[in-house]
C-alpha positions in Angstrom: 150.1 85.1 82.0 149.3 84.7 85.7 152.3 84.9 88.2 152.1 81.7 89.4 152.6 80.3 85.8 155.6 82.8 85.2 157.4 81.7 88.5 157.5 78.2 87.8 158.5 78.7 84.1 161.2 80.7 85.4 162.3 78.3 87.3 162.3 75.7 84.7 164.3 77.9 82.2 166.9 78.5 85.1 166.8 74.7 85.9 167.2 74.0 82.0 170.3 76.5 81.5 172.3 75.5 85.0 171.4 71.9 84.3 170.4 72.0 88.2 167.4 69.2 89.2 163.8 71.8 89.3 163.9 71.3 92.7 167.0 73.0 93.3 165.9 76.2 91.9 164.0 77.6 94.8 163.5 81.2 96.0 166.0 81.5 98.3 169.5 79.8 96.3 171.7 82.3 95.3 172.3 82.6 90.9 176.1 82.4 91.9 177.1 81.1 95.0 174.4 78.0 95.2 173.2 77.5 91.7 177.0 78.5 89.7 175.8 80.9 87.5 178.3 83.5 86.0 177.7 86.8 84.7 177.1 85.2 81.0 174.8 82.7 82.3 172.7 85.7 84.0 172.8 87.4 80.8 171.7 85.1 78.7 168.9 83.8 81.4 167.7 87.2 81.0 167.6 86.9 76.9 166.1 83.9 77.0 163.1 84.8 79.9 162.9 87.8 77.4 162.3 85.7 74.8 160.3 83.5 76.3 157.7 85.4 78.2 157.9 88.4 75.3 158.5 90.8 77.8 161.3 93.7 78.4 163.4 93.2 81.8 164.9 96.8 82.8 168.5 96.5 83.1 168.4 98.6 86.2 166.4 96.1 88.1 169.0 93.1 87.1 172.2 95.4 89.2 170.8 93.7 93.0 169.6 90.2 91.6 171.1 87.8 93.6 168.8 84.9 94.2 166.4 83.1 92.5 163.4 84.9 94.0 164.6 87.9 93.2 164.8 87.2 89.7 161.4 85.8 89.5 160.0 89.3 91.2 161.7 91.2 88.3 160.3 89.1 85.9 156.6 89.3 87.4 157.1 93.2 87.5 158.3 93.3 83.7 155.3 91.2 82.6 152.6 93.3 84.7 154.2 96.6 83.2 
């Protein structure tokens, strides 16, 4: 799946489980602080993009995930690998 196609279904799925408008979820909001996100609703983001994209996310990379972007980059690193 290209990047570009991964990054905005991202952000849909983190739109969809915040119930935050699509236009909210950009790079630079923070999971918790902007978007209110706790640590089950980062959890279960990460089952569902899992899901989702059939991929494996390592749980190492999730420890410094604080913004949106971030988590995107993750994601497009787990589906290249």
């Amino acid at each position: 799946m290209m990047s570009e196609e991964i990054k905005n279904q991202v952000r849909r799925l983190i739109a969809d489980h915040l119930e935050e408008d699509l236009e909210s979820v950009t790079d630079e909001k923070d999971l918790v602080d902007d978007l209110g996100a706790d640590s089950i609703d980062l959890y279960e983001m990460v089952m569902l993009t899992e899901d989702q994209l059939e991929i494996i996310i390592d749980d190492e990379k999730l420890e410094d995930i604080d913004t949106v972007g971030q988590f995107i980059g993750v994601v497009v690193e787990a589906d290249v690998e």
